[in-house]
Structures are given as structure tokens and as C-alpha cells.
C-alpha positions in Angstrom: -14.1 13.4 -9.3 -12.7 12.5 -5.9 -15.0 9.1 -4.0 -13.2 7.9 -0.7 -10.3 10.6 -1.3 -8.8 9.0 -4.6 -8.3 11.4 -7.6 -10.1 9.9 -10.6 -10.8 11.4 -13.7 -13.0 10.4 -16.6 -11.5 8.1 -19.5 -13.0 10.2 -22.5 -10.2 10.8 -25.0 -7.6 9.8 -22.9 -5.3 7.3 -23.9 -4.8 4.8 -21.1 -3.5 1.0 -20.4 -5.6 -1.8 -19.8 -4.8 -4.3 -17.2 -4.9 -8.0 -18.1 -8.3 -7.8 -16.6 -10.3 -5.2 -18.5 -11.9 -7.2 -20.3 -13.2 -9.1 -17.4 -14.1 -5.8 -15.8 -16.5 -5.1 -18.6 -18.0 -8.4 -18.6 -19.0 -7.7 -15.0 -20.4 -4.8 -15.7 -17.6 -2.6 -13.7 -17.5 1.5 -13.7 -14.6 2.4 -15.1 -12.4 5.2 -14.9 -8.8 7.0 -15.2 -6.4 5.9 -12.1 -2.6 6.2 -12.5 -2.6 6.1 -16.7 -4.8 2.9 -16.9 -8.6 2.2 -17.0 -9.2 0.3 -13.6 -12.6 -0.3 -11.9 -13.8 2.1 -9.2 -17.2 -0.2 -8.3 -19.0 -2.5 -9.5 -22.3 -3.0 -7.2 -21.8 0.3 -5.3 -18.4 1.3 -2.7 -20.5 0.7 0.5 -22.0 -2.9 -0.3 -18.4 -4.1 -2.0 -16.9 -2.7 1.2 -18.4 -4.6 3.3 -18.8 -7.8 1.3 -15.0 -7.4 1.6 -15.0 -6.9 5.7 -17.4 -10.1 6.0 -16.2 -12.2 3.2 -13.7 -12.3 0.6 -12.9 -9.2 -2.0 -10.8 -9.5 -5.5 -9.4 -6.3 -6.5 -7.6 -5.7 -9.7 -4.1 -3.7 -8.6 -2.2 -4.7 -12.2 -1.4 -0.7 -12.0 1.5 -1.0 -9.5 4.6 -1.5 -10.1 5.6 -4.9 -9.1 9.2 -5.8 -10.4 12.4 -7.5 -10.2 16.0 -6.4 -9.4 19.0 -9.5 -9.0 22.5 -9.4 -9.1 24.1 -10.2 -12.6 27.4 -9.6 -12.5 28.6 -11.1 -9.7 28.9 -15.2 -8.9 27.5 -15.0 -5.2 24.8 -17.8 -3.7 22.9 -18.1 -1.0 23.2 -15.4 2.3 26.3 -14.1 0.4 24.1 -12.8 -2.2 21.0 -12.1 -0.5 23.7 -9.5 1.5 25.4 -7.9 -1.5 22.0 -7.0 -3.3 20.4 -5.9 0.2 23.3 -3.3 0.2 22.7 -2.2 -2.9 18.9 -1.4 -2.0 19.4 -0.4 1.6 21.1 2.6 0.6 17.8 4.2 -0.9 15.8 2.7 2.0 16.1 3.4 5.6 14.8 -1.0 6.6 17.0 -3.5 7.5 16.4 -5.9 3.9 20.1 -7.7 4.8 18.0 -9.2 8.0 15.0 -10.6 6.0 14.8 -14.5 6.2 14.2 -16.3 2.9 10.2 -15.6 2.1 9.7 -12.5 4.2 8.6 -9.2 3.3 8.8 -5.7 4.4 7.0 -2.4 4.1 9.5 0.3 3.8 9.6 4.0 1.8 12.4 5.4 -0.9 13.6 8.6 0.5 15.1 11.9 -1.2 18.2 13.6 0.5 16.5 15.7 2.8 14.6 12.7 4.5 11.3 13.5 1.9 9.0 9.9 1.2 9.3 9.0 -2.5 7.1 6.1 -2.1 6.1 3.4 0.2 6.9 0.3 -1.1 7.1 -3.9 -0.1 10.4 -5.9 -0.4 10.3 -9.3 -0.7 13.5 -11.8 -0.4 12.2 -15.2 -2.2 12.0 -18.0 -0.6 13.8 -19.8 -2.8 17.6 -20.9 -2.6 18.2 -20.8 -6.7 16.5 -16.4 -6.2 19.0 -15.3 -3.3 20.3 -12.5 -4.5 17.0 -11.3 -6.4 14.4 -8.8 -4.7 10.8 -8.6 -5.7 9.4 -5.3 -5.3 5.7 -3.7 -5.2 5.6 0.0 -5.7 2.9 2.4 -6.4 1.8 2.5 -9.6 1.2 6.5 -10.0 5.1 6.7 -9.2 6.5 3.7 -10.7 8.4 5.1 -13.6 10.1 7.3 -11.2 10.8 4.8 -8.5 12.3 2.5 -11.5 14.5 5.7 -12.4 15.7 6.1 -8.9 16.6 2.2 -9.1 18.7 2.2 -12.2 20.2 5.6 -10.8 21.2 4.5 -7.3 21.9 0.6 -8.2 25.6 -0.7 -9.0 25.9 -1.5 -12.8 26.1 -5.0 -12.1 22.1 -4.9 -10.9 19.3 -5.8 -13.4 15.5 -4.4 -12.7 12.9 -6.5 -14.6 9.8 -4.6 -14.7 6.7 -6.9 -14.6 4.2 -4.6 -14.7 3.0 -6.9 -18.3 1.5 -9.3 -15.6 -2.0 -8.8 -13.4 -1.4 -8.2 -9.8 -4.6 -9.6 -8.1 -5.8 -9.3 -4.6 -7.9 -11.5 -2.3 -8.8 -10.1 0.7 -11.4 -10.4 3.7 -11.7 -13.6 6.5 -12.3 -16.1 4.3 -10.0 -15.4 1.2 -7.5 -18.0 2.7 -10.5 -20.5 2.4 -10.9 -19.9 -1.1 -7.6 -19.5 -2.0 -6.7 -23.2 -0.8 -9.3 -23.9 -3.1 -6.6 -23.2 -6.1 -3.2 -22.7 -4.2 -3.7 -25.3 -1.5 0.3 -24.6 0.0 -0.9 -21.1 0.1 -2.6 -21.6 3.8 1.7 -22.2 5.1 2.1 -19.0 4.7 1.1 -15.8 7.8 1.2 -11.9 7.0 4.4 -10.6 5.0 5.5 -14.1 3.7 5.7 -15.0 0.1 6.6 -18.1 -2.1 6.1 -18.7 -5.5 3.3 -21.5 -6.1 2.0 -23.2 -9.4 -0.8 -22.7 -11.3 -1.9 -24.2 -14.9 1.6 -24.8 -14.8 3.1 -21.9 -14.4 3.9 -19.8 -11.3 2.4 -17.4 -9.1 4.0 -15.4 -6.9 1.8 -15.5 -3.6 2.3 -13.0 -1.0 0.6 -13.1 2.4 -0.8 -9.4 2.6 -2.8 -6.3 1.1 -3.9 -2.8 2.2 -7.4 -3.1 3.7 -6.3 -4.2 7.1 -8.0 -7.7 6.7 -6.0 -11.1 6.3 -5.3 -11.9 2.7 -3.3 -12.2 -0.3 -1.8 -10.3 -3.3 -1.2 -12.8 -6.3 1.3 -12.0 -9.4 0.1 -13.5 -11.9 1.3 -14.1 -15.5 -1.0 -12.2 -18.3 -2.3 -15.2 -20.0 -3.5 -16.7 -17.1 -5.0 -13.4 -14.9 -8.7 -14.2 -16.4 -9.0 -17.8 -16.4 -7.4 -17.2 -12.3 -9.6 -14.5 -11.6 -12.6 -16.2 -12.7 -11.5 -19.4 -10.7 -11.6 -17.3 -7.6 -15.0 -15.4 -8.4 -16.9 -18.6 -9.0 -16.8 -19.2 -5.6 -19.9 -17.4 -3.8 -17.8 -15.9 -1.1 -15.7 -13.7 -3.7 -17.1 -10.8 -5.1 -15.7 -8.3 -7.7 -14.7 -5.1 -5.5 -13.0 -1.6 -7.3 -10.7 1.1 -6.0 -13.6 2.8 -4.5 -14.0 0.4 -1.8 -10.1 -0.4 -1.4 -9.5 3.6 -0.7 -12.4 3.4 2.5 -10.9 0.1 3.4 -7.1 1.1 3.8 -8.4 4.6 5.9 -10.3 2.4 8.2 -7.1 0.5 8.7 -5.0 3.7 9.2 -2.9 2.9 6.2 -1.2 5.8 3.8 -1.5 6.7 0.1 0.7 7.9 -1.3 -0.2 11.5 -2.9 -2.3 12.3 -0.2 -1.3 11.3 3.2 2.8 10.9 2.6 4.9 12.3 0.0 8.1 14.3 -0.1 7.2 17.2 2.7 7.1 14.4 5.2 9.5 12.1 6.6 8.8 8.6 8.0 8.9 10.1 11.8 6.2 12.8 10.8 3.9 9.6 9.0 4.2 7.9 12.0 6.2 5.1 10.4 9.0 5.0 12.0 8.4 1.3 13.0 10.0 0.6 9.6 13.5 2.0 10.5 15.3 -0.9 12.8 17.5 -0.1 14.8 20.8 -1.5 13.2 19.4 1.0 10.3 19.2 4.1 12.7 22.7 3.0 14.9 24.5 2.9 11.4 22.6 6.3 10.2 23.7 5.7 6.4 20.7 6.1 4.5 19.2 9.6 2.8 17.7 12.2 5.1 19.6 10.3 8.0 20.3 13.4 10.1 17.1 15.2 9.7 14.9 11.7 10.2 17.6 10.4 13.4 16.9 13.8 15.1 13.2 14.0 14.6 13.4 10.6 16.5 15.6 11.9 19.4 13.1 14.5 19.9 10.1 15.4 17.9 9.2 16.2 15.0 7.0 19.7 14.3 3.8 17.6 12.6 2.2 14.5 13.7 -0.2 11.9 11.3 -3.2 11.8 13.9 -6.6 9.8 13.4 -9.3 12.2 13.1 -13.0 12.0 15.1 -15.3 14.3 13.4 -18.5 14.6 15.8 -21.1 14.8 13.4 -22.1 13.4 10.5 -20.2 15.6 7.7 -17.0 14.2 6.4 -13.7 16.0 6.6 -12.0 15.4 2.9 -8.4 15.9 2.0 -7.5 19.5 2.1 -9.9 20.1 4.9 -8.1 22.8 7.4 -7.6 21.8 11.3 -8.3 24.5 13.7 -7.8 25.2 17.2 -8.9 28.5 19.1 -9.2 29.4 15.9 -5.7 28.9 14.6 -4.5 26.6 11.8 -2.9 23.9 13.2 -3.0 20.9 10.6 -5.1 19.5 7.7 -6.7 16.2 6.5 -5.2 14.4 4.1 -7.5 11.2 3.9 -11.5 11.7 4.8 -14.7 10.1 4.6 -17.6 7.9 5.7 -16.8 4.4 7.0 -19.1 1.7 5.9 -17.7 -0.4 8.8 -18.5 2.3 11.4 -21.2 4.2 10.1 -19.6 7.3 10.5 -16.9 9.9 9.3 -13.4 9.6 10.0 -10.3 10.9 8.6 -6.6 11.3 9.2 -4.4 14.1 8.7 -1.0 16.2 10.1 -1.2 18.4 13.2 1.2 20.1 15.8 3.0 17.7 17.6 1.4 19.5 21.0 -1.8 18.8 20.1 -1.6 15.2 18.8 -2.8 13.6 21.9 -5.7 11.1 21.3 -8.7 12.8 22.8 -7.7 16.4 22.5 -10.7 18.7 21.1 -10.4 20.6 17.6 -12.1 22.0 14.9 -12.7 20.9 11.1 -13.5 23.5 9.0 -15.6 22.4 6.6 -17.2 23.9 3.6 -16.9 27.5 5.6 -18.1 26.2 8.7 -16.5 25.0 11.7 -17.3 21.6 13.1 -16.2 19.5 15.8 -14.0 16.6 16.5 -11.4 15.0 18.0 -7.8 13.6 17.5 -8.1 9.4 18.2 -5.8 6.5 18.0 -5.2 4.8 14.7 -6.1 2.9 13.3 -10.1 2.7 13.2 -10.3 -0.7 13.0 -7.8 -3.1 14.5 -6.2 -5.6 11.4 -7.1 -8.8 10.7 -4.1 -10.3 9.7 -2.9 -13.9 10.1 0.0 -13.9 12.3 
């Protein structure tokens, strides 16, 4: 079935992973289904009340079907910036960011791209805080590519670079206004850190890496968290009254009221970071030195303008535009949804998508042709709703 545009199929006879928290899931009573080769929750008390709970409150997801991992320099006896430098080359050149100018405990959003300037995944890169990590990464990347993304890394990475999958552990995530209240409740040094920092805290004594950010647009956290201890964490957090069990249902409307990509749908390898509108994540030492894949193509899409757009999406009545959904104007084709539905939060459809460059101005008038029939809207800003963050 498809609920908020995310593909999900039914678990009979399929043979899939459990997270750390499936049993959990089932004591609270979750709907469960096939996402990414693992049974993960798509609600629990319905998408629209968890969604909201999650705008007003505080939200616990269970995202243990990424791919968080490790990758650290082993063969060479560097410290400090020295090291942080040598293993930032080694990932820059699969990445168009600047990682070499991340300060210790910083993160950044960035995509793996193919030769022709094609998104592989979007991913976060994280330099620990630490002095004794500088020259180890931690890295977040989509769970329906992981396996690939992992092949890329021990493809493009020197021999002397180790990747330590820990995909074994539950990747948990707190999110809404008052997650940073109840996370203090646990992880009291957690409230130090704003939006893209990370340290590595303790807990039942052993560690948790906490990172300052998510994908609903709302300030919050993303906690990796060894397997033992994922329940007996997760069940901390929901005995407080603000938290409330919320499933992938609910995370997919949140993210598309926030503007935000998935991958699959809305970026993949027909577009380039300058057609996503994520160009933001190329800095400019990155585009003066032009030495990363697809640098021609992406550089002169930049310089002038690319043929396709990611727009926000007005529909002006009440039927949602879903992924696949054709653009139309004066009855020609002139882009297509990739992300549709109804926001909770706005209490109306929205949707994003690719169009001509010419026609990507907020406020220009097209058509949505939905289930045979045309229907109104409009191209608008992104994203829907403006972040919460904690800056």
C-alpha cells in the first residue's frame, strides 16, 4: 500500500529483520509492516493524531533501519586536525561538502553522487567531538540503500580505512518542542547541544551517541543506542506523558510538511543536487576546487540553470496529488509529484515535485492531473512549515 507516499508492503511470508525494538512495538500495540527489509511500525493510534502529538509535543520514532556506521583511519598514526583532514579527503571525494571544515561535534547533511552528478543517497556526517575519535566519521544513511552506500565506501575508500557498520544497535528519535525537556530528563548534558551537533553521552553506563537533529522539521534528537539497552531507553522516554509512540506513517507527512526529500521518491540518480534544490550543501571551497563526481555537469547547472526544478506544490482543492501524479500546463506535461498528501498541520493537501525551470516561480498557476481529471493549483515556496530547530 502507499500512506503519506512511503511504499509499504505487507509482512506475510516475508522474511524480514527486527529492530531492537520490535518487541516493544508489539507490546504497544503498533501496525506493523514491510519497510526497507525489516518489520517497523507505520502507526500506532492513527497517522493524523501521532502527527500532531509530534508537532505539539514530543514523538519517539524507531529509525534502527538506517544505516548508521563508522569509518576511521587505521593505518596511519595521525591525531587531532591532522587526522580529522586525511579521513575528510578520503570521504570528500564521493561527496560534493566541505567535511575537512567541520569543527569537532558538528554535522552535515550531504548526498553520495555517481559520475554523471546522479544522487545515491542523502546522508549526515558527523566529526566527534571527541579528541581520542579525530580521524573517525559517523555516518547515517538510508536504510533502503545502505548496503549499497557501504559498497561504494569500501570501493572508493583507501585500504587503510575501516567501516564499522552499526546497524546491530537501535537508532531512536525524539522529536517535537518539548523532546529537549524530556530528554534532560535522562541525558541532562544533552540540552549543550543546537541543531547538527553531536557528542557521545552516558547512559546505564554505556554510551549514546546524541545528535541534535531529525527529519520532521521540529527541534529534536536522534539517539544511537546500543541493543541491550534500546528498550529499557525507549521505555525511559515513553513514561513520560509528553512522549508518545509515533510510526513511519506520521514521520513521512511530517518530513513533506518540512520540505525535506526521500530518497526513492523525491531524489535519486536522475537528479543532481542543483535540480533537488540542495545545492546549499556544496560550499564554495567544494565548487572553486570542482573535484568531486558529476562536478562539470552539477558546476554548470549552477552557473546557469538547470532544465527541472524541486517546487512546493498548492493543490486548490481538497484531492491530494500523490507521487507519480503528472503536472500540466496549457495542457502540456511539464513535471510530476514526487511526494503528495494531506497535512495534518494545515488541513489541506500539499505536495512537491520537479517542473520546468520557467515555470518554477512561486505563485505560477498549473494543473494536477489527478485520477483523469485536471485540477488546480499552484507552485509555492518550500517548505510548508517553517523548522523548529534549536539554533
Amino acid at each position: 500500500m502507499h500512506l503519506w507516499g512511503v511504499a509499504m508492503e505487507q509482512t506475510i511470508g516475508e522474511e524480514l529483520r527486527k529492530t531492537p525494538l520490535h518487541a516493544l512495538h508489539l507490546d504497544l500495540g503498533a501496525r506493523l509492516v514491510s519497510f526497507a527489509g525489516y518489520h517497523m511500525p507505520v502507526q500506532f493510534a492513527g497517522v493524523k493524531e501521532e502527527h500532531l502529538w509530534t508537532r505539539a509535543h514530543a514523538g519517539l520514532f524507531d529509525v534502527s533501519h538506517m544505516g548508521p556506521c563508522f569509518i576511521s583511519l587505521t593505518g596511519r598514526k595521525l591525531s587531532g586536525q591532522e587526522a580529522h583532514l586525511a579521513i575528510s579527503a578520503e570521504v570528500e571525494r564521493l561527496v560534493p561538502s566541505s567535511i575537512s571544515s567541520l569543527a569537532p561535534g558538528r554535522a552535515r547533511l550531504t548526498v553520495l553522487l555517481d559520475e554523471g552528478g546522479g544522487i545515491l543517497d542523502d546522508l549526515i556526517i558527523t566529526r566527534p567531538a571527541e579528541p581520542e575519535l579525530q580521524g573517525t566519521l559517523y555516518i547515517v544513511v538510508n536504510g533502503a540503500v545502505k548496503h549499497q552506500d557501504w559498497a561504494l565506501f569500501a570501493q572508493g575508500l583507501s585500504s587503510d580505512v575501516s567501516i564499522q557498520r552499526a546497524d546491530d544497535r537501535a537508532l531512536i528519535a525524539l522529536q517535537g518542542p518539548q523532546a529537549a525537556a524530556v530528554l534532560e530528563g535522562i541525558l541532562p548534558d544533552c540540552a549543550a547541544l543546537r541543531f547538527m551537533q553531536c557528542q557521545r553521552l552516558a547512559w546505564q553506563g554505556q554510551v549514546v551517541w546524541c545528535s541534535r537533529c531529525g527529519y520532521t522539521g521540529e527541534d529534536g534528537f536522534e539517539l544511537l543506542v546500543p541493543q541491550d539497552l534500546a528498550i529499557p531507553f525507549a521505555e525511559a522516554l515513553l513514561a513520560d506523558d509528553r512522549v508518545r509512540p509515533v510510526g513511519l506513517g506520521a514521520r513521512d507527512s511530517l518530513r513533506l510538511e518540512a520540505g525535506l526529500c526521500l530518497y526513492g521518491q523525491d531524489l535519486d540518480t536522475s537528479r543532481t543536487p542543483v535540480e533537488a534544490d540542495l545545492s546549499w550543501v556544496i560550499q564554495r571551497a567544494r565548487r572553486d576546487r570542482g573535484d568531486f563526481p558529476g562536478a562539470d555537469r552539477i558546476l554548470q547547472q549552477i552557473a546557469t540553470e538547470p532544465e527541472l526544478k524541486r517546487v512546493g506544490i498548492q493543490p486548490l482543492d481538497r484531492a491530494p496529488a500523490r507521487q507519480g501524479t503528472e503536472i500540466q500546463l496549457s495542457g502540456r506535461r511539464i513535471g510530476m509529484v514526487t511526494s503528495g498528501g494531506f497535512s495534518p498541520s494545515l488541513e489541506r493537501p500539499i505536495a512537491m515535485g520537479y517542473i520546468e525551470s520557467d515555470f518554477a516561480e512561486p505563485g505560477t498557476e498549473i494543473s494536477l492531473l489527478v485520477r483523469g481529471r485536471l485540477r488546480e493549483a499552484r507552485v509555492c515556496a518550500l517548505p510548508f512549515l517553517q523548522p523548529n530547530y534549536h539554533r
